[in-house]
Steps between C-alpha positions, in 0.01 A plus 500: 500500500161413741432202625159370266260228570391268244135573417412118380631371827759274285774610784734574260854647608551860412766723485490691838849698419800471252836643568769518253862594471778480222831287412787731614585477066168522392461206362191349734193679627372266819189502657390357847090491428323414837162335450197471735510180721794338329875618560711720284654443121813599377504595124794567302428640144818608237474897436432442142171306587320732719373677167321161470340466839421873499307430133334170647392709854357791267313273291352283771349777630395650255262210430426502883365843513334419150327183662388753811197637579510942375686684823219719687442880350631617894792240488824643668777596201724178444843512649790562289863387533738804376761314267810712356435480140794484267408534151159582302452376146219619328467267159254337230487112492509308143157486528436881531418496875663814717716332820682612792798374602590549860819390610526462900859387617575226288118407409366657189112475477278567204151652500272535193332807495214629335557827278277695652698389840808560376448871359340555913865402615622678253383847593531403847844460426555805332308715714713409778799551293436802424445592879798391646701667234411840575739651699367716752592900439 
């Protein structure tokens, strides 16, 4: 993470780095979060709640970027983390509405997708299926 500057001039703290490591069983995810101006903080979260602070995170910004002005047309690409991805569930909610399911370690996120978005992944999919299973001659 970079080290940000609070546009209102409020001086809040913000997160300047955050460093993590893992419970030799598993059982504990902890994170040392360093902050602008004010001194580090050690969190400790259980494994099984991380798919809640990952949902909350997602969420938040979500609405943040929503709340933002639109990027510029020349804006550089936005960086991307590269996750191992365990498991992809394509299904229909009750109410009709095509999902994703995503699971990421032990953190399963859900995206609603539009048809039209889905079928797009879709053929992506199979496209690139079909191109990696062709054995070359």
């Amino acid at each position: 993470m970079s080290t940000h500057q609070e546009p209102s001039g409020r001086g809040l703290p913000l997160v300047v780095q955050v460093a993590g490591d893992i419970a030799p069983g598993g059982e504990i995810i902890g994170l040392q979060v360093e902050r602008s101006e004010q001194g580090p903080v050690n969190l400790y979260i259980r494994t099984e709640d991380v798919k809640y602070l990952v949902s909350l995170l997602l969420n938040l910004g979500c609405e943040a970027k929503r709340r933002q002005a639109p990027p510029k047309v020349d804006a550089p690409p936005t960086e991307a983390i590269p996750l191992p991805l365990d498991a992809i569930n394509v299904g229909q909610s009750d109410g009709h509405q095509p999902f994703l399911l995503l699971e990421v370690g032990i953190t399963s996120l859900m995206f609603m997708v539009s048809p039209t978005c889905l079928e797009q992944v879709g053929q992506t999919m199979l496209t690139l299926s079909a191109r990696s299973s062709v054995a070359p001659s």
